[in-house]
N, CA, C and O of each residue as an XYZ file, in Angstrom:
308
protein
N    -164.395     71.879     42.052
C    -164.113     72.553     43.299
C    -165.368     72.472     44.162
O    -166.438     72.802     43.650
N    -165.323     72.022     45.543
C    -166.626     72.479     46.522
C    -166.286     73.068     47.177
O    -165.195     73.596     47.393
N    -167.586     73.071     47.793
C    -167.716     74.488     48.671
C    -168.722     74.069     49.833
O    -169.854     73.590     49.902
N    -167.890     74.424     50.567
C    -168.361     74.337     52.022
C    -168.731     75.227     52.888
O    -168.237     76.344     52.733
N    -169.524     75.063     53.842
C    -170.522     75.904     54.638
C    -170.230     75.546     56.460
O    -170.822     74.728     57.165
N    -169.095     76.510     56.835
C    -169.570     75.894     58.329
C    -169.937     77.224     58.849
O    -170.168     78.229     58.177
N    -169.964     77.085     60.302
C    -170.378     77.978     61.735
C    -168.750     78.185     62.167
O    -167.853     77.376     61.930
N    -168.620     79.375     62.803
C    -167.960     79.812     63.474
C    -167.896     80.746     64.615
O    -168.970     81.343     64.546
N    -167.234     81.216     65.639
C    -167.451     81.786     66.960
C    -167.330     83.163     66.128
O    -166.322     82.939     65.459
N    -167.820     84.611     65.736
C    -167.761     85.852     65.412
C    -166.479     86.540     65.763
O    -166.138     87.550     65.149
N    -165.858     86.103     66.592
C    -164.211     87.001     66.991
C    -163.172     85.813     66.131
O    -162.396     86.235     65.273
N    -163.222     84.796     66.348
C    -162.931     83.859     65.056
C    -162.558     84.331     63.956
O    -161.415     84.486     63.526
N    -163.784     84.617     63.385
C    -163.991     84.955     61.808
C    -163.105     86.590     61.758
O    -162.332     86.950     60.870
N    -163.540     87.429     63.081
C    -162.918     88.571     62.880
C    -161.265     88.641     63.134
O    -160.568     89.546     62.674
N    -160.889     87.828     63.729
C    -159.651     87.454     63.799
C    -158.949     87.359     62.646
O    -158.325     88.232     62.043
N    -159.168     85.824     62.312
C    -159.102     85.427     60.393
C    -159.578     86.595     59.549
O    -159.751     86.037     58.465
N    -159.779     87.396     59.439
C    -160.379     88.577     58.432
C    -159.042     89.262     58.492
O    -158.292     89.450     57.534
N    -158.825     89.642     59.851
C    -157.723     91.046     60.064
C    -156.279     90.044     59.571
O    -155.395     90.542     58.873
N    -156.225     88.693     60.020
C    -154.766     88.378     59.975
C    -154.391     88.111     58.332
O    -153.331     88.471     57.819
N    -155.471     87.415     57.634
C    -155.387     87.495     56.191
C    -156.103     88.598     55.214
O    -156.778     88.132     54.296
N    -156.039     89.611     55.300
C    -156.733     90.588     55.072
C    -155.558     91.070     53.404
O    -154.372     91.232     53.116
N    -156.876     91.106     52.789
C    -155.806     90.749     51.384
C    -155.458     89.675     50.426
O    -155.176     89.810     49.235
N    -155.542     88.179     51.387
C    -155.069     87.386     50.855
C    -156.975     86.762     50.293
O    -158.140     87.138     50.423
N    -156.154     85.571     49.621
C    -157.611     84.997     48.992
C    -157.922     83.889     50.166
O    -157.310     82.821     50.199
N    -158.515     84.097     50.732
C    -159.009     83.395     52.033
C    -159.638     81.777     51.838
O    -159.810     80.956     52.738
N    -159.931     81.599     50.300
C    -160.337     80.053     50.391
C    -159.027     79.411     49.989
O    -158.917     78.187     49.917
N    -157.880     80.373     49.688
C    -156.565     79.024     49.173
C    -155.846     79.336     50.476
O    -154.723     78.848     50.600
N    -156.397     80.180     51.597
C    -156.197     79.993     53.127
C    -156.750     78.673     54.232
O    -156.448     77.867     55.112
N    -157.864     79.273     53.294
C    -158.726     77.643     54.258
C    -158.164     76.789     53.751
O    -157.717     75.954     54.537
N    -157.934     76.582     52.472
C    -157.514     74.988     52.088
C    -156.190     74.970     52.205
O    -155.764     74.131     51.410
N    -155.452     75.398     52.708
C    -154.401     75.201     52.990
C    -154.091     74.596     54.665
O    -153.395     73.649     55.032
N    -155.001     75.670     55.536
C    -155.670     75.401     56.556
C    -156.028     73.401     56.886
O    -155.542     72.572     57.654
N    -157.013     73.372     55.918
C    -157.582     72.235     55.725
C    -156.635     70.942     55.515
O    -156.543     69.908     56.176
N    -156.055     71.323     54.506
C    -154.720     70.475     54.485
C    -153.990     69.952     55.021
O    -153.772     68.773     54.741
N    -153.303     70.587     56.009
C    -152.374     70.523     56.792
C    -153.480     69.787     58.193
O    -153.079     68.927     58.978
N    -154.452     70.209     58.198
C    -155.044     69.531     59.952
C    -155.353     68.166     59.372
O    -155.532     67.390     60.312
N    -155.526     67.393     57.878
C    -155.685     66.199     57.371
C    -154.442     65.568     57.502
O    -154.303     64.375     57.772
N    -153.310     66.578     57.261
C    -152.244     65.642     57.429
C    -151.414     65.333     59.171
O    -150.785     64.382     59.635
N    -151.723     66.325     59.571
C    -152.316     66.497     61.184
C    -152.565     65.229     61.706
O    -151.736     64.634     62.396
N    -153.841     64.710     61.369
C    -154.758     63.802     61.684
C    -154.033     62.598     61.259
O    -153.619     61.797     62.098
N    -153.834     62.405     59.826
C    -153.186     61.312     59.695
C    -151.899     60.667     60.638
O    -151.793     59.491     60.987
N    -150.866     61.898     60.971
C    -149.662     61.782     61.377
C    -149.983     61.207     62.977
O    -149.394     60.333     63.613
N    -150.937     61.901     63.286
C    -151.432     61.111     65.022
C    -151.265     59.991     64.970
O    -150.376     59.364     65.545
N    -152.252     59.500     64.142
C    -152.998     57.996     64.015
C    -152.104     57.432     63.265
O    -152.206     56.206     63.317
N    -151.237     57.814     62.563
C    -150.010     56.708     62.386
C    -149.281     56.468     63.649
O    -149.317     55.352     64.167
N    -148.602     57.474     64.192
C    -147.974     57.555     65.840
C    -148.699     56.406     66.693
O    -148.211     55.365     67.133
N    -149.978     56.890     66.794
C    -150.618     56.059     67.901
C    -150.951     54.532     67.127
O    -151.298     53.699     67.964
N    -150.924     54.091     65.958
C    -150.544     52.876     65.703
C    -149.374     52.192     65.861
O    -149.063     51.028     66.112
N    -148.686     53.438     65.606
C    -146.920     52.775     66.298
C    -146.573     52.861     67.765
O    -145.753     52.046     68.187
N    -146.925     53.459     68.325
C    -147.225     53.546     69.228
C    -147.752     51.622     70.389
O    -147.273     50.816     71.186
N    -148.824     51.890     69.716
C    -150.060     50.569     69.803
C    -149.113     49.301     69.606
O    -148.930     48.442     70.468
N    -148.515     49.319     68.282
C    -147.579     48.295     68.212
C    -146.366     47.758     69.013
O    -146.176     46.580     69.315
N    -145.460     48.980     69.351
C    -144.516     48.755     70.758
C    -144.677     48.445     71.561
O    -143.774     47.926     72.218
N    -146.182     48.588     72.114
C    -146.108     48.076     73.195
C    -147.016     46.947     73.404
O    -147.249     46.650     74.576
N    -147.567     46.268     72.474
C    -148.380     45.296     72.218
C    -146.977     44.516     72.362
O    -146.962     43.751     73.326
N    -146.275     44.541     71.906
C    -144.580     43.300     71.237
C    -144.060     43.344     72.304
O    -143.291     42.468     72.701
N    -144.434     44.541     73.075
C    -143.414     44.436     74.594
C    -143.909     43.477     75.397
O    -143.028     42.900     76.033
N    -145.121     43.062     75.614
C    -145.146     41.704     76.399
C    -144.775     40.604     75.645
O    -145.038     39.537     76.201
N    -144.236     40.515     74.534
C    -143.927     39.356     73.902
C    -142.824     39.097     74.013
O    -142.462     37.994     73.603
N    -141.835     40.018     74.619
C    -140.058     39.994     74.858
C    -140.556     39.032     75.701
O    -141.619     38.757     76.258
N    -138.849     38.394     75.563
C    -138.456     37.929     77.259
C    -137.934     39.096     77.866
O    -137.232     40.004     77.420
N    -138.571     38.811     79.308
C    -137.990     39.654     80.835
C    -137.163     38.655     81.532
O    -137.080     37.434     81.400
N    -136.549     39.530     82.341
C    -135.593     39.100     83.540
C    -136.070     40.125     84.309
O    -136.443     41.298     84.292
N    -135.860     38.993     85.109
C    -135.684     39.219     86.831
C    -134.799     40.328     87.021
O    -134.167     40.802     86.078
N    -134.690     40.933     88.636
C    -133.804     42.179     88.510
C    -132.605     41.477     89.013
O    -131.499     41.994     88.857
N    -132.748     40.284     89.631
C    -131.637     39.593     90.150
C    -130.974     39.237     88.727
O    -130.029     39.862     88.246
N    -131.601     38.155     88.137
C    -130.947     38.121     86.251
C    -130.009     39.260     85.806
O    -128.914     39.158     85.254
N    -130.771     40.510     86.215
C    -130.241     41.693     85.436
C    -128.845     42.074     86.113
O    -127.896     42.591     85.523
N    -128.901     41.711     87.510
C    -127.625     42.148     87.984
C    -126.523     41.595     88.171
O    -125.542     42.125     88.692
N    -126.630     40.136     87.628
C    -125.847     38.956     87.775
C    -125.271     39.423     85.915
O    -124.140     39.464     85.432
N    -126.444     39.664     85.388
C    -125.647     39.742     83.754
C    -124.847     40.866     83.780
O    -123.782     40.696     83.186
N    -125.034     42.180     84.368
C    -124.093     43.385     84.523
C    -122.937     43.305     85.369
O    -121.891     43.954     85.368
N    -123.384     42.293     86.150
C    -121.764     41.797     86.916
C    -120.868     40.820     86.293
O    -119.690     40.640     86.602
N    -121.549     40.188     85.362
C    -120.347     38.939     84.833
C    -119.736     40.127     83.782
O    -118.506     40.194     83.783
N    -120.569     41.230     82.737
C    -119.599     41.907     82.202
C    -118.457     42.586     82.470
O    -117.589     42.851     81.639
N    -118.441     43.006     84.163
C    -117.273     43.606     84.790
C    -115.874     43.025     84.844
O    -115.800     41.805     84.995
N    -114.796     43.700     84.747
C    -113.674     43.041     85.448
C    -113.428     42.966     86.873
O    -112.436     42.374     87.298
C-alpha cells in the first residue's frame, strides 16, 4: 500500500471532513482516485476517436451540392 502526501485549499479539506465524517477517508480517496483515472482514460480514448473521424473524413469522397441535388432528385417520383 502507498501513501501519498498532497496540498490542499483548507475549506477543501473541511468540506471532505464534514461530508465523509465517519467513513474511512483513504478507501474515499482511493476510490476518489480511481474513478478520475478512469475519467482520464475515457477522455483520451474519446478524443482519439474523435481524432480518427475526422482524420478519415477528408479521405471520403465529396460531392458537390449540385451532385447532391441531382442524386435526391433522381430518387423522387
Amino acid at each position: 500500500m502507498a501513501t501519498v502526501n498532497f496540498s490542499v485549499p483548507d475549506e477543501v479539506k473541511a468540506a471532505f471532513d464534514r461530508t465523509f465524517k465517519g467513513k474511512n477517508k483513504s478507501a474515499v480517496i482511493a476510490e476518489l482516485m480511481r474513478q478520475a483515472v478512469n475519467e482520464a482514460k475515457l477522455k483520451q480514448r474519446r478524443e482519439e476517436i474523435f481524432r480518427s473521424l475526422t482524420e478519415s473524413q477528408s479521405k471520403r469522397p465529396s460531392l458537390s451540392d449540385a451532385e447532391l441535388r441531382a442524386i435526391r432528385r433522381s430518387g423522387r417520383p
